[in-house]
N, C-alpha and C positions, 0 to 999 in steps of 0.2 A: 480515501486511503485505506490502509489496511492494514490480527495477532495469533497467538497462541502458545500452549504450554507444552516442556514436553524437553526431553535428553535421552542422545544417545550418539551414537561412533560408528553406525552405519552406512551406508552410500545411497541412500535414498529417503524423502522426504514425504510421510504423508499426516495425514490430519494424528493419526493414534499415536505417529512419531515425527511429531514435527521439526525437531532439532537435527536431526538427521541431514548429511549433504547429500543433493540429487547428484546429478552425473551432471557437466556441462563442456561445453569444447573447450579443451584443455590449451594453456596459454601457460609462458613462463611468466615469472615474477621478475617485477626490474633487476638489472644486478646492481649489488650493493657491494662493499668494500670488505665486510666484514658484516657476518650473523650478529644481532645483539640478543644480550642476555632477556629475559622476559621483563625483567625488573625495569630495562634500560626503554623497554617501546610504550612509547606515549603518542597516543591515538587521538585526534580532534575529532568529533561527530555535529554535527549541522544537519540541524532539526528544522523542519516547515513552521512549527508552532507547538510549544509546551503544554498550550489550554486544549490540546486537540488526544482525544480519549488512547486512540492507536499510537500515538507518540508517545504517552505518560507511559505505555507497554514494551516502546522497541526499548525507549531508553532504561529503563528497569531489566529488562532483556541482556543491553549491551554491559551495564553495571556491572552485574550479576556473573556474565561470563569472563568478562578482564578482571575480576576480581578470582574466578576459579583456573586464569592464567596466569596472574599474577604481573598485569601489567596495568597501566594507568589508561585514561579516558576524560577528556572535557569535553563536556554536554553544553553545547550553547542553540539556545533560543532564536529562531529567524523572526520568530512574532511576525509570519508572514508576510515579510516584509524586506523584497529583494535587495534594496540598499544596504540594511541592517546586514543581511546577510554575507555580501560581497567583503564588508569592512570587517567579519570574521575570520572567512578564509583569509584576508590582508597579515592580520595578524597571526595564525597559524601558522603564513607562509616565513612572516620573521621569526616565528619560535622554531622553527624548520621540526616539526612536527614528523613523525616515522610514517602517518599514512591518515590519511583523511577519508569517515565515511559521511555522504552528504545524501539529504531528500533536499533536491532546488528548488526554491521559491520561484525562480524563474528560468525553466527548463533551457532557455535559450540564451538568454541574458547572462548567463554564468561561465559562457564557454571560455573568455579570453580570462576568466580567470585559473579554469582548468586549466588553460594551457600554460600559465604559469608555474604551476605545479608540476608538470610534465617534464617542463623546459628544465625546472630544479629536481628534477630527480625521486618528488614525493610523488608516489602513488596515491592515485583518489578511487576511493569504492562509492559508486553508483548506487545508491541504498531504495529501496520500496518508489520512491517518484523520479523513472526518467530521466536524465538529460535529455534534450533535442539528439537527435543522429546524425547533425554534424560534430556533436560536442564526443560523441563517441569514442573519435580517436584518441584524447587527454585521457580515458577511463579505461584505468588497470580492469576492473571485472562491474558487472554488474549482481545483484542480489535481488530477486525480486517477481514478481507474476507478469505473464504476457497480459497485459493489459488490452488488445484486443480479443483473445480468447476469453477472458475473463468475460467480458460481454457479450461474446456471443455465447458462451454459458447461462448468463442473465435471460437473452432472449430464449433460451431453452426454455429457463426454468417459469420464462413467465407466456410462454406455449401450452406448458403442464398447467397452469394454474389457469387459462383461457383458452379451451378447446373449442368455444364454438366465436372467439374471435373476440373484438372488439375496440376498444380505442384506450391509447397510453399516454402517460407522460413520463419525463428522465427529469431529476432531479441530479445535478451533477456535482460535481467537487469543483477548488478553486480554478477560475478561467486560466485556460492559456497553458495548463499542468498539461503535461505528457498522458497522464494514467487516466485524466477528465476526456481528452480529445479521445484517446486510445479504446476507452469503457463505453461512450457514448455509440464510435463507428465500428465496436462490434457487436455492439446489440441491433442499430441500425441494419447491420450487416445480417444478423440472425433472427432479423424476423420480416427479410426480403422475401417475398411468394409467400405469405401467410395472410391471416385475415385478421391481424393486428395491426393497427394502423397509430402510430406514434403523430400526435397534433403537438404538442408541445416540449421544451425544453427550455432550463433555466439552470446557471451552477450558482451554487454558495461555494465559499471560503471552507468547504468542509465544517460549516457548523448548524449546530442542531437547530439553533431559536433561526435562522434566517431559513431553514429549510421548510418550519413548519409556516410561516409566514409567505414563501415560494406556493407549497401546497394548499394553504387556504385560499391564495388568489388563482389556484386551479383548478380546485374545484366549486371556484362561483362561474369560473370562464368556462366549466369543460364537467356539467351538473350528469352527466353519465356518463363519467369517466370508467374503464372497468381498470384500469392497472397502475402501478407509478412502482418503475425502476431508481433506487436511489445508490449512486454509489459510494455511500458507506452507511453501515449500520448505525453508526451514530446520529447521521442526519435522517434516517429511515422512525427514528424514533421521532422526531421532530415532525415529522410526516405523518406518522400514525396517530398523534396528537392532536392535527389537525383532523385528522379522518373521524376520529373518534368525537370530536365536537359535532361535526358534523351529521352524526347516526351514522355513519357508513363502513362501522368497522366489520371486517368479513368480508363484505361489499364488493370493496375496494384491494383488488392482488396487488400487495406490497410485495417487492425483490429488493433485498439488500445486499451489502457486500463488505465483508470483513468476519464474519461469523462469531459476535462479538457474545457474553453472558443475555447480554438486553436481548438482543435478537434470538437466540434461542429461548427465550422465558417466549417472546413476542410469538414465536414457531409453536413452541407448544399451544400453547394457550387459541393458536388459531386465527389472531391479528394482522399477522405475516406470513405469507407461503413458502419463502426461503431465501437465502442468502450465499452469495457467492463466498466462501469462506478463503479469505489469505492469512497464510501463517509468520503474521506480523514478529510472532518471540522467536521464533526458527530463524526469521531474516535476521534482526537486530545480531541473536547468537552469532549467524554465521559471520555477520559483517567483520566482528571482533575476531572469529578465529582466521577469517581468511587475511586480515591486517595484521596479525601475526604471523601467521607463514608468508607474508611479502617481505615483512622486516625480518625476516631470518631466510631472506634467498630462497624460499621453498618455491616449487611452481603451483600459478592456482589454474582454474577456470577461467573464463571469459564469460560465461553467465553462472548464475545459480538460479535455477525458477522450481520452484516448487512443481505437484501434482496439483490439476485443477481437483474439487471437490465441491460439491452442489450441496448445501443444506438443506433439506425438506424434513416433515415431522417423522417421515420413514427410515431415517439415519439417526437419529436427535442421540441414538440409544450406543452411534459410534464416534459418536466427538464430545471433547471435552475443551470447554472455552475458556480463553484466558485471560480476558479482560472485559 
């Protein structure tokens, strides 16, 4: 999954102004009956998992901005865990809630409740993890990074850090997620005709202690490994952990993705070669402002996706991280 710090009133999004709205194809907002007052919009958000480091940032994020609009927000916890999750939106749908913004536990599994929501009138915001693209239709906008560019970015960046080739592994996020399937077939993708040859792949839950346990049983199976793509910084530490028991820190071209404080200590310091950076506080932001211009009739986008940005130690000096 995938943060960052940063305000402003602009029309574009990048790493120095991350709070900034990109441009995206423009869409109206459902009609409502009546604009409500700021005071009156009450926004439900649905989380993947609370313990998960990019989550403790959107939701800080989404706080932070309903509070300098002056409207309310409940934070609920899926504990990855798509049952738990479904029996949320259940109840949001009885609170009849102004606008829902959701990361799904289960990108596909969730659609007949979107369409509930549809059917009733609430608009749902699409947040950082995919729906399936059937479930598209239910979702007023999305928020969030191409997750296949995103990876074939990764394959870039892990081209620069292996010019004379060699062999890879992906450490992935939780199975079955949109941005996991998505991150993996674009790196696949971008290191087709090269002399990088990917032998394995394995996803965690997006978390660090199973990532680094994934990467110690990869490098006894795969003892000249030259690289391992992990998609997210948080589990990329968990991996580097293992590298580093090992002797083979430097070694070994670590790619991570979310551009987190850890990964740039990691960047500098020389551990990690770089990170696909997503502006996790810009999305959570805008999720909250564009759930406000729904609930007061405003028109919004149909997507918001950031600019991609590549972290390596030759930039460290034009980004500032925020979690």
């Amino acid at each position: 999954m995938s943060l960052l710090a940063g305000c402003g009133a602009s029309n574009s999004a990048s790493p120095s102004n991350p709070a900034n709205s990109p441009a995206g194809t423009s869409s109206a907002a459902p009609s409502t009956s009546e604009s409500k007052r700021s005071s009156d919009i009450k926004i439900g958000s649905l989380h993947f998992s609370f313990t998960i480091p990019q989550v403790q940032a959107v939701i800080k994020a989404q706080d932070d901005k309903a509070k300098e609009l002056g409207i309310s927000t409940v934070q609920l916890d899926g504990q990855g865990d798509a049952q738990k999750q479904t029996q949320q939106l259940n109840n949001l749908l009885v609170q009849k809630v102004d606008a829902v913004l959701i990361e799904p536990v289960d990108p596909k599994g969730v659609i007949p409740m979107l369409k509930k929501f549809h059917d009733a009138g609430i608009p749902v915001i699409d947040s950082i993890l995919p729906v399936d693209e059937e479930g598209m239709q239910y979702v007023t906008t999305f928020i969030g990074v191409d997750n296949v560019q995103d990876g074939n970015n990764a394959a870039k960046l892990m081209k620069e850090a292996l010019p004379g080739g060699g062999t890879v592994v992906i450490i992935e996020g939780a199975p079955g997620t949109t941005s996991a399937v998505e991150r993996t077939k674009g790196f696949e993708e971008g290191l087709k005709d090269s002399n990088i040859k990917i032998v394995g792949k394995q996803a965690s839950p997006w978390d660090r202690t199973q990532a680094l346990h994934i990467m110690q049983d990869f490098l006894v199976k795969y003892p000249d490994l030259s690289g391992v793509f992990v998609h997210s910084d948080d589990m990329a530490m968990g991996a580097l952990q293992a590298i580093k028991s090992a002797g083979k820190l430097g070694q070994i071209k670590v790619i991570g993705h979310d551009g987190s404080k850890e990964a740039v200590q990691a960047i500098q310091d020389g551990s990690m070669y770089g990170s696909v950076v997503e502006l996790l506080v810009w999305e959570g932001q805008k999720g909250v402002e564009v759930a406000k211009d729904i609930a007061e009739g405003k028109p919004v986008e149909k997507r918001y996706i950031h600019e991609p940005f590549l972290l390596t130690k030759k930039n460290l000096a034009d980004y500032q991280a925020a979690f």
